[in-house]
N, C-alpha and C positions, 0 to 999 in steps of 0.2 A: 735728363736726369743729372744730378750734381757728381762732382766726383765722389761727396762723401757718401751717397746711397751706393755706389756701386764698389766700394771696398767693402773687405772681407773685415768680416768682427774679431775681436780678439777679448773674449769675455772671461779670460785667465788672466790679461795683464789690469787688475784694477791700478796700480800704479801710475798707467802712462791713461785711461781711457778708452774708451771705444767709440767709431764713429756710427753717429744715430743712423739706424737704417732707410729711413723714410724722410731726412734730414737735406731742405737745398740750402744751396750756397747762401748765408747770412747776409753777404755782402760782399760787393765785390771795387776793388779801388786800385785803381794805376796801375794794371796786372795782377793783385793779388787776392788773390780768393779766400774770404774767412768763412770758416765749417764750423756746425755745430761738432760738437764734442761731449758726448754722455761717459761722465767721473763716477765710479762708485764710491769712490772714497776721494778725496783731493788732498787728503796726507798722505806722503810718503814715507816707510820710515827706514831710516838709516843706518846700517848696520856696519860702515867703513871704519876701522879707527883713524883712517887717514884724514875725517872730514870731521869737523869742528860744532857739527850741529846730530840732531838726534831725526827730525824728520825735515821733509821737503813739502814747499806746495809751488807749484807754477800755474800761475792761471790762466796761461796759453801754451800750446806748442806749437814750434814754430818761430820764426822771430825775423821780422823787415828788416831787420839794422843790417842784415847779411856779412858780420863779421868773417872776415876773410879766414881767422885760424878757430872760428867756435867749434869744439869737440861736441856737441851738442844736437849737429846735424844728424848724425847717427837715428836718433830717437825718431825720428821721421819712417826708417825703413822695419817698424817694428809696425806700421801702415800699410808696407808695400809699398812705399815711396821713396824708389832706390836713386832718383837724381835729386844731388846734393842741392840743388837749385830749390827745388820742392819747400824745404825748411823754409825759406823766404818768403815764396810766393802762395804758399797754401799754409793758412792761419787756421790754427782750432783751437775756438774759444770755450770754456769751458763754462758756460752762461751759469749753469746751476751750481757752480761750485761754494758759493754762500751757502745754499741749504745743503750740502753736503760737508761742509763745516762744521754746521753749527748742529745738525744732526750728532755728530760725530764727538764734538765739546759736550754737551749734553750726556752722552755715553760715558764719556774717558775724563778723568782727572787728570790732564796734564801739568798741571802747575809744575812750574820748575825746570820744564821741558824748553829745549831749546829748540825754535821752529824757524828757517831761514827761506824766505818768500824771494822768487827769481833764481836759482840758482843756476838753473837750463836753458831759461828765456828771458828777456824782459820784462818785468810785470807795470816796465810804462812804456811799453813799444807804441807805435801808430794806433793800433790795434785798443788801445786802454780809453784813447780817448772815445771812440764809440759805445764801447762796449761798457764798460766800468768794474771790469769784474774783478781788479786788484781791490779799487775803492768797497765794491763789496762784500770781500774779504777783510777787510780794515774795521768795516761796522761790526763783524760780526767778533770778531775780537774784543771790540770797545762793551761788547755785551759780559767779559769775566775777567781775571785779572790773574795776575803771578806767573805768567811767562817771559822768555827771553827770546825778542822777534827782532830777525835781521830782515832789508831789503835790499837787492844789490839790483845796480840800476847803471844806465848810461844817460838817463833822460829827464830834462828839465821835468818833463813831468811832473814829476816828485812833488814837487812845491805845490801843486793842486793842493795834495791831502796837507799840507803845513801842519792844520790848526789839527786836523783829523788827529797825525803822529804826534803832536805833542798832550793832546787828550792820550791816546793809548799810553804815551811814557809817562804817565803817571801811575796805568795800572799795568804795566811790564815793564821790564828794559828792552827801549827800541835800540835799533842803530843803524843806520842807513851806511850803507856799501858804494860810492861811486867808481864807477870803472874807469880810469882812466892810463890808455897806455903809453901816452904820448900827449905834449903840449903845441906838435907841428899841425896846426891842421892841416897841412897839404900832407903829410906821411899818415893822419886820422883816416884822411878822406881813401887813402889806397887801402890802409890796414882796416878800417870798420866800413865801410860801403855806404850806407845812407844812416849811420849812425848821429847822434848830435853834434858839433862841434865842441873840442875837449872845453874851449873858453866858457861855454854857455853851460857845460857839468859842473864847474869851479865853480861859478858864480851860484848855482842849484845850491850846491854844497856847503857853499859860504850862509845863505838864507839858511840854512837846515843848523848849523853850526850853533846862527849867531840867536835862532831859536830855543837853544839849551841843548838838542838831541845832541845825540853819541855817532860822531861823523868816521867813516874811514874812507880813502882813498886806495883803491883797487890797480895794482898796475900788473893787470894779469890777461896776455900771459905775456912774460919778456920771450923774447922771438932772435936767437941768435943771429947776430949781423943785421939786424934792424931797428932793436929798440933798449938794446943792453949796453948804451955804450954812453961818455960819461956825458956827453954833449948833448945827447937826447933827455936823461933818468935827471939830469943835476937842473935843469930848473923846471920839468913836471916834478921835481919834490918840493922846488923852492915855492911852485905854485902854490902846492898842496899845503903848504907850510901859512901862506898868507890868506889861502881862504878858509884856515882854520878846523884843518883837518884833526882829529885824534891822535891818527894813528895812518901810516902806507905800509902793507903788504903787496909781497909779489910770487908769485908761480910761475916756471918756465912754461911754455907751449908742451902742450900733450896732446896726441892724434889718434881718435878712433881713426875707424877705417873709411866709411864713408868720410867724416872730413880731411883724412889723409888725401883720397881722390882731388877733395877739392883745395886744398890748401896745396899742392903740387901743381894744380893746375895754373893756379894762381900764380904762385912764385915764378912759373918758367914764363909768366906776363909780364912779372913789375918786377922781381932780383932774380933774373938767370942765372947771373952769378952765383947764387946760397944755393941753386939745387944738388950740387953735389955734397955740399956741407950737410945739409938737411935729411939727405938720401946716407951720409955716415951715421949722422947720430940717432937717427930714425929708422934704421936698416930695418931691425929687428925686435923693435921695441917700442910701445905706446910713449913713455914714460923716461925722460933721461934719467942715466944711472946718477947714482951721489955725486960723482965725483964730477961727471959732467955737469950736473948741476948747480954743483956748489962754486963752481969755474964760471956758469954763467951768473951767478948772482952776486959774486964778490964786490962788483963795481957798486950794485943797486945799495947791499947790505952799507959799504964802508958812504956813501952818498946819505944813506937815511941818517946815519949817525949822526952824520956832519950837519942836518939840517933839522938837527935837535930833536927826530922822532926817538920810540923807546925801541929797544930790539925787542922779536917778537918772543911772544910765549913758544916753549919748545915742541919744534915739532911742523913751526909755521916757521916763510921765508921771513 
């Protein structure tokens, strides 16, 4: 029996899914197990004023890239899947999430509504290329028009749908989100795990750019004593600058608790040195306060300037 038949249902959370009960392992590749996933709904919708969009859709959960500080992992133990490792190696796809879409469009007049795809997972992890479930969220979009669709991504991927995203940005405004925290690949490869290489996101980006879309550069999250200093941030903006970015924002590091476990565990591997740093400003709190915050972003803010991006709308780094 799979492991998804023998977890418990949670048929309250339509938000994140439930695993099918009678569901084996879809497939299984290099260690990682992908699970069916039954969505009632595949919107999410959002009621933070600290986030920029109105709902969410992820078309997996889960995510191979196994970024070393994703607050993300959390969302696994709403399964029962209390080790942080889990996020990585056990993948759940969310197959029918087109007809739960488009069921859903069909009901609701969202025009106007702003909908950001990826914001918990990948929606071009390893996983995308078998499956296609982002792609068939994209068609099902192309089917009505007058929304505002983001996707934030770390993966060439992207460039699959090219032609796909430039049909929908003519009946929404797209914008594609690339993540990038760093242009070291050897500090990529410690900080994002089996993530892309940052050069191979640039060049994504640059195609996505030089196609008309609306590009941003993601350098999220800056990570005190690793990625916020000027030798690191000053030429991933100059990069972002020549593959013809829009626009770079950035977020400091913020820790549930499951990726608290794991992003401690980490550090005391690859910067023994930060754990006592990380263990002050994290004592007692997911979330740096203003001031600590605004301490770690000084360097990234007065850099963006310099490399002729606009300061953000208020409210964003």
């Amino acid at each position: 029996m799979s492991r998804a038949a023998t977890l418990p249902l949670f048929p309250d959370l339509p938000a994140f899914g439930r695993p099918d009960p009678g569901a084996e392992a879809l497939r299984r590749r290099a260690g990682v197990d992908y699970l069916d996933l039954l969505s009632r709904d595949v919107l999410n919708r959002v009621d933070s004023p600290r986030l920029p969009f109105r709902w969410t859709i992820n078309p997996y959960r889960g995510c191979e890239f196994g970024c070393s500080y994703c607050y993300a992992r959390d969302t696994h133990g709403f399964l029962e899947l209390d080790d942080p490792l889990d996020f990585e190696t056990r993948i759940f796809v969310k197959r029918r999430a087109a007809e739960s879409l488009r069921r859903r469009l069909r009901r609701v007049d969202l025009k106007g509504e702003t909908i950001a795809i990826g914001t918990a997972t990948d929606p071009y992890q390893p996983a995308e290329r078998h499956f296609e479930v982002t792609r068939s969220l994209l068609e099902v979009f192309a089917e009505h028009e007058g929304l505002s669709l983001s996707l934030t991504t770390k993966s060439p991927l992207v460039t699959r749908d090219l032609e796909l995203l430039t049909e929908l940005d003519r009946r929404h405004a797209v914008e594609i989100h690339v993540t990038v925290t760093t242009v070291d690949a050897r500090l990529a490869r410690r900080l994002e795990g089996h993530a892309p290489d940052p050069a191979a996101r640039l060049r994504a980006l640059a195609r996505l750019a030089e196609a008309g879309l609306a590009t941003r550069v993601n350098c999220m999250p800056v990570m005190p004593g690793i990625n916020d200093d000027e030798e690191t941030l000053a030429p991933l903006l100059a990069a972002a600058r020549e593959a013809g970015a829009g626009h770079v924002v950035a977020q400091p590091l913020f820790l549930r608790p499951m990726a608290r476990r794991h992003l401690f565990a980490w550090l005391e591997r690859e910067f023994p040195h930060l754990v006592p740093i990380y263990r002050h400003l994290y004592a007692h709190r997911d979330y740096l306060g203003e001031e600590a915050k605004d301490r770690l972003l000084t360097t990234f803010r007065r850099l963006r300037l310099a490399a002729g991006f606009p300061r953000s709308a208020p409210g964003r780094a």
